[in-house]
C-alpha positions in Angstrom: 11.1 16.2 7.1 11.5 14.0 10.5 10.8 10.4 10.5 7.2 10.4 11.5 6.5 12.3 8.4 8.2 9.7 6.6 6.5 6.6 4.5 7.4 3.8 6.1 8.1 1.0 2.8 9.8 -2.0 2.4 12.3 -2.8 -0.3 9.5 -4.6 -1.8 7.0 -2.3 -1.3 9.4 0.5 -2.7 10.4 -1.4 -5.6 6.2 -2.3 -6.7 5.9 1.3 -5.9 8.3 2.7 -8.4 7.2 0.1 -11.0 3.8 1.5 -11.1 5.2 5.3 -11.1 7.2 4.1 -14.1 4.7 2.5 -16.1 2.0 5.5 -15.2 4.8 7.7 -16.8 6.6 6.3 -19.5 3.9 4.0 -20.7 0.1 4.3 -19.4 0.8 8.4 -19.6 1.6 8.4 -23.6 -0.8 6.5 -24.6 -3.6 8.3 -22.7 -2.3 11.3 -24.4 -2.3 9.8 -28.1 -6.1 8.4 -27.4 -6.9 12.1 -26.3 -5.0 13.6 -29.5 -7.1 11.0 -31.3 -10.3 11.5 -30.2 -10.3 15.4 -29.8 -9.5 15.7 -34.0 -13.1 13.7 -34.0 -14.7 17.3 -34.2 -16.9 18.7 -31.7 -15.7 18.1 -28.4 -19.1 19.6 -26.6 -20.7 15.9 -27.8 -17.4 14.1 -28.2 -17.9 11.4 -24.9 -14.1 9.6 -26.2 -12.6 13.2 -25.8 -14.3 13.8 -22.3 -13.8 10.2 -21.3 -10.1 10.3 -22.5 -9.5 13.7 -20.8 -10.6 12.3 -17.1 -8.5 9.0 -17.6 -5.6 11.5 -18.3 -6.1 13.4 -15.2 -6.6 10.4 -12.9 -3.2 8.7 -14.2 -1.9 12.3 -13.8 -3.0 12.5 -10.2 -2.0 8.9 -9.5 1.5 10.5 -10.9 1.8 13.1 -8.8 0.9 11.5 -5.6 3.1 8.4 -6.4 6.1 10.9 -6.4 5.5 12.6 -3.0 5.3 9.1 -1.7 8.6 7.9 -3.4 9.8 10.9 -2.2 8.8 10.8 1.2 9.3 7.1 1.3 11.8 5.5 4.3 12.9 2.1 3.5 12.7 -0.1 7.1 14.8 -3.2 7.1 13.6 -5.6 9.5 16.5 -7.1 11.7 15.4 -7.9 15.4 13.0 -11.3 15.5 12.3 -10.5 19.5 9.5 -8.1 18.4 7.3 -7.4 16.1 7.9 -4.0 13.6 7.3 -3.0 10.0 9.1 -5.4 7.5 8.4 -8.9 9.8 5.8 -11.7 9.1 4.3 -12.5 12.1 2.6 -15.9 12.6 -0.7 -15.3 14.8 -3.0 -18.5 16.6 -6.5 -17.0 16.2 -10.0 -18.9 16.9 -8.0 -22.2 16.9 -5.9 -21.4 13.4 -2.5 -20.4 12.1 -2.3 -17.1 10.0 0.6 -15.8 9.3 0.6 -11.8 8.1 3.3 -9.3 7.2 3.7 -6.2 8.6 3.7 -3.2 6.0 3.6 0.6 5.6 0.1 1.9 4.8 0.9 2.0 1.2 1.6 -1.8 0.7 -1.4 -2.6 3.0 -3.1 -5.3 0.8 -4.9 -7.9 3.2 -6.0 -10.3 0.2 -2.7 -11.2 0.7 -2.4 -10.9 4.2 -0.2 -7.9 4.1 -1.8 -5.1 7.1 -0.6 -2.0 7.6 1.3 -1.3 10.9 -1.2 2.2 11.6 -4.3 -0.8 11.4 -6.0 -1.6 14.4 -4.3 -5.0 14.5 -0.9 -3.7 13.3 -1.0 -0.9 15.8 -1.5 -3.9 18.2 0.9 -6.1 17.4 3.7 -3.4 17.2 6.7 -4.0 19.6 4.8 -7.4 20.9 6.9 -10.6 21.8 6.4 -14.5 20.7 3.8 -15.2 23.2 2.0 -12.6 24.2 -1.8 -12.5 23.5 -3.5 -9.8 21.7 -7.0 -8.2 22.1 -7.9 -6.3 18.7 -11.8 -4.6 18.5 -13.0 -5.8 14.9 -16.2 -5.7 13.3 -17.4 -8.6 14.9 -16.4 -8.1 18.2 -13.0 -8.3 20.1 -10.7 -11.1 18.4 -8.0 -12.3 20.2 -4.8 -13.4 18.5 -1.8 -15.1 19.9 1.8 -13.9 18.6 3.6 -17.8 17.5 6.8 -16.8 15.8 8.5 -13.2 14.4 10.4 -13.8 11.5 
């Protein structure tokens, strides 16, 4: 596999990644299994709604399973050095409609922007990639073109 099949991650990202593909596994897993067990010796499973409800919780944490292993598998680790650009791993601080935000640049499957984490393939991440302290930045958003100015890389 080549690098632009790779998942691009950061150590943190990695390490949140594999905590949930451990807990999925080793804990969430058996005890899906034991509340199937449970409910299936209730009798009839045709009308048993714990047995059915029990047996789709086990295959969505079994799905969740399997595709947090391709993506630990597939996973590249970047380590952010440079500070003259922004890339995956930096926290960039942007001047937008008068204010200071400052946002870290993630792979796709650390994205969270409650926590002002964006993705680098996101429109604003794909625009913000390999940009400099002080250039400007035009982004198309739902509301209309939004223009951020890059402050500091760090």
């Amino acid at each position: 596999m080549n690098d632009t099949q790779k998942i691009l991650v950061t150590r943190d990202g990695l390490a949140e990644l594999k905590k949930e593909y451990d807990d999925l596994l080793n804990k969430k897993r058996p005890e899906m299994v034991d509340r199937l067990a449970a409910a299936r010796s209730q009798g009839d499973l045709a009308e048993n709604s714990e047995y059915t409800s029990a047996k789709q919780d086990l295959s969505f944490i079994d799905g969740r399973i399997a595709e947090l292993e391709a993506v630990l598998h597939d996973a590249k680790v970047v380590s952010y050095h440079s500070k003259s650009k922004v890339d995956v791993g930096c926290k960039v601080t942007l001047h937008i409609d008068g204010k200071k935000e400052v946002f870290t640049i993630v792979g796709e499957w650390e994205a969270d922007p409650m926590q002002k984490k964006i993705s680098h393939s996101s429109p604003i991440g794909k625009a913000l990639i390999g940009r400099k302290v002080g250039e400007k930045v035009e982004v198309q958003a739902p509301v209309g073109k939004v223009l951020y100015k890059i402050l500091s890389i760090e």
